[in-house]
Each structure stands twice: as structure tokens, then as C-alpha cells.
N, C-alpha and C positions, 0 to 999 in steps of 0.2 A: 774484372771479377777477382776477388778475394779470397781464399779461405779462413774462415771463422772457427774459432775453438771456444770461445765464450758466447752464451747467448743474451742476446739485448732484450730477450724477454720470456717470459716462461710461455706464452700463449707460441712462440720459436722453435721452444724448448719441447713442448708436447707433439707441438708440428714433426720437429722432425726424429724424435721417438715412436711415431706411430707409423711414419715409413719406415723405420730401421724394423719394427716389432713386422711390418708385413713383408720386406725381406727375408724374415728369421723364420717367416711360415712358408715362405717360398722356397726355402729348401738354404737358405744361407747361413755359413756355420756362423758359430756364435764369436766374436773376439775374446774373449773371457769367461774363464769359469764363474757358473754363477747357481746359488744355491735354490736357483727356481726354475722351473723347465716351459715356466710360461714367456711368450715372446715378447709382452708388453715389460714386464720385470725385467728381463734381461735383457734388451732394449733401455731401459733406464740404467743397469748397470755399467753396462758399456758407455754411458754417457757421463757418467758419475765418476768413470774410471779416466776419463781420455780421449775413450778410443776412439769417438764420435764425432765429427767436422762439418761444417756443410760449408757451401760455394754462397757466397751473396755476391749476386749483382750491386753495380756501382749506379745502378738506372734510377732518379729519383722518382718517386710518385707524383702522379699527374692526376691530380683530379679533373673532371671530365667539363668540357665548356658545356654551361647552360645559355640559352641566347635569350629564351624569355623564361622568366620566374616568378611572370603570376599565375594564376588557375583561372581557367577561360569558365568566364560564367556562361550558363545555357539558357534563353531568356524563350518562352513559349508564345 
């Protein structure tokens, strides 16, 4: 595993801004002053600013074995 300070994609980048925003409602102080007292905004500021990292696994994605991939016809 890694830590990461860039993200490789904004759908990433929201992910883990909305865990930081439900930390910041759980009672975790803020890393920076920020001019909004909302946790989703201040949660992006912290992310805009730095302060923000996440851990990526090095596991690649496996998409899942199919064995058959026709659709069973139902004959009456």
C-alpha cells in the first residue's frame, strides 16, 4: 500500500471528501481554517489545501469469472 496525495480521479476525490466531511461531523477538528462551518466545504478545503491523503492498495481489480454467458431460454 501506498499513500496518495494526487487523485486519479474526481469520482476519488469526492469519495474521499465525504469521509473526511463525516469525520468533521463526528466530532473531528478541522485541519484548517476555513470560511464555512459546513463539513462537506471544509472537507474540500482541506483537500485543496494538502492536508488530505488516502492509502491505495496495490490489489488489482479482478473482474468476477462468468462460466456461462448465455440467458437460459424457458420453453413451455
Amino acid at each position: 500500500m501506498r499513500i496518495e496525495t494526487q487523485f486519479d480521479s474526481n469520482y476519488r476525490k469526492v469519495l474521499v471528501a465525504a469521509r473526511r466531511a463525516r469525520q468533521l461531523q463526528s466530532g473531528s477538528a478541522a485541519l484548517i481554517a476555513s470560511r464555512s462551518n459546513k463539513a462537506c466545504r471544509i472537507a474540500q478545503d482541506e483537500i485543496d489545501a494538502g492536508k488530505i491523503a488516502y492509502v491505495k492498495g496495490d490489489v488489482p481489480v479482478q473482474k468476477p469469472l462468468v462460466e456461462d454467458r448465455g440467458i437460459p431460454i424457458l420453453s413451455h
